[in-house]
C-alpha positions, 0 to 999 in steps of 0.5 A: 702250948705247942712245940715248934721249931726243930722239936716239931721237925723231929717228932715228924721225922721220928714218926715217918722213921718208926714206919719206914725202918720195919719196912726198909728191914723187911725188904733187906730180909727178904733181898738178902734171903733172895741173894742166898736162898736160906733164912739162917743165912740172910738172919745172920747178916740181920742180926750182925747189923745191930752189932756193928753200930755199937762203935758209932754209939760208943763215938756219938756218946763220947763227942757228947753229940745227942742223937739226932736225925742228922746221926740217924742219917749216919747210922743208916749209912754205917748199916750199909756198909756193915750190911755190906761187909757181912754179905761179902764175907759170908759169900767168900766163906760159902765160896772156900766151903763149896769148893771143899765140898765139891772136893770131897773134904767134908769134915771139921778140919776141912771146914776150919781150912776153908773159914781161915780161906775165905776170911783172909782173902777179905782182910786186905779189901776190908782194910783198904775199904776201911781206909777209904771211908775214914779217909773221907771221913775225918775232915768231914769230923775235923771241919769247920764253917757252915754246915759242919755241925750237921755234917760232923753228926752225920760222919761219927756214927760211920767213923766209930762204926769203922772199928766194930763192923770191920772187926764183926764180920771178920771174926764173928761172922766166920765163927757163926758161919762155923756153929751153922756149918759144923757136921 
């Protein structure tokens, strides 16, 4: 007895996805490592990532949608844009931290001024970037005709992820940022 059919095409894809994923993990890691020139650094925006996606598990679970290569397809897009959101932040809080530094001021209160620095001036464009994908999002979720199951698969994983990776890098982030920080 074999299997055919869309069972077939997702055992294919589940075995390529188990390769390349380490992979594609691994070249991000040693990107972000690049990028800020510490581990601690390129680790924490690594460790956000698996966070971030839990909104859109929460939505895939309540529109009784299974995961599929369609919704793999959806997490990875939600990935990178959380990716996104941890780097810039982070670079805004090295930033605001530099800056007093080179000023002199060293001590806590110094650093908890340049975290509330550089984490607010990320609120207005995360909330704007926020917007702008759900705006383009929801009538991808709310469509209907050919193609829309697929397309509505691909979309929740990005919209649930929309509420917690936003919040992540906004709160979590700057408080990690602040326990790798603290003099």
């Amino acid at each position: 007895v074999s299997w055919s059919g869309q069972f077939e095409f997702l055992e294919r894809a589940t075995a390529k996805l188990q390769v390349v994923v380490p992979f594609t993990l691994l070249i991000i890691l040693v990107l972000l490592y690049l990028t800020f020139r510490r581990l601690d650094e390129a680790l924490l925006i690594m460790a956000t990532l698996p966070f971030a996606l839990v909104g859109g598990i929460w939505l895939l679970y309540l529109l009784d949608y299974n995961l599929s290569v369609a919704g793999a397809v959806g997490f990875i897009a939600l990935a990178g844009v959380a990716a996104e959101f941890g780097v810039i932040m982070l670079l805004y809080l090295k930033q605001a931290w530099g800056e007093r530094i080179a000023a002199g001021k060293t001590g806590n209160e110094d650093l908890l001024d340049a975290l509330r620095e550089g984490a607010v001036l990320r609120v207005r464009p995360k909330a704007m970037t926020v917007a702008v994908i759900l705006g383009g999002l929801f009538p991808i979720m709310w469509g209907s005709g050919t193609g829309s199951e697929v397309m509505q698969r691909i979309a929740a994983p990005m919209v649930g992820g929309m509420v917690t990776a936003p919040l992540l890098s906004m709160f979590v982030i700057p408080a990690l940022f602040l326990l790798m920080r603290r003099p």
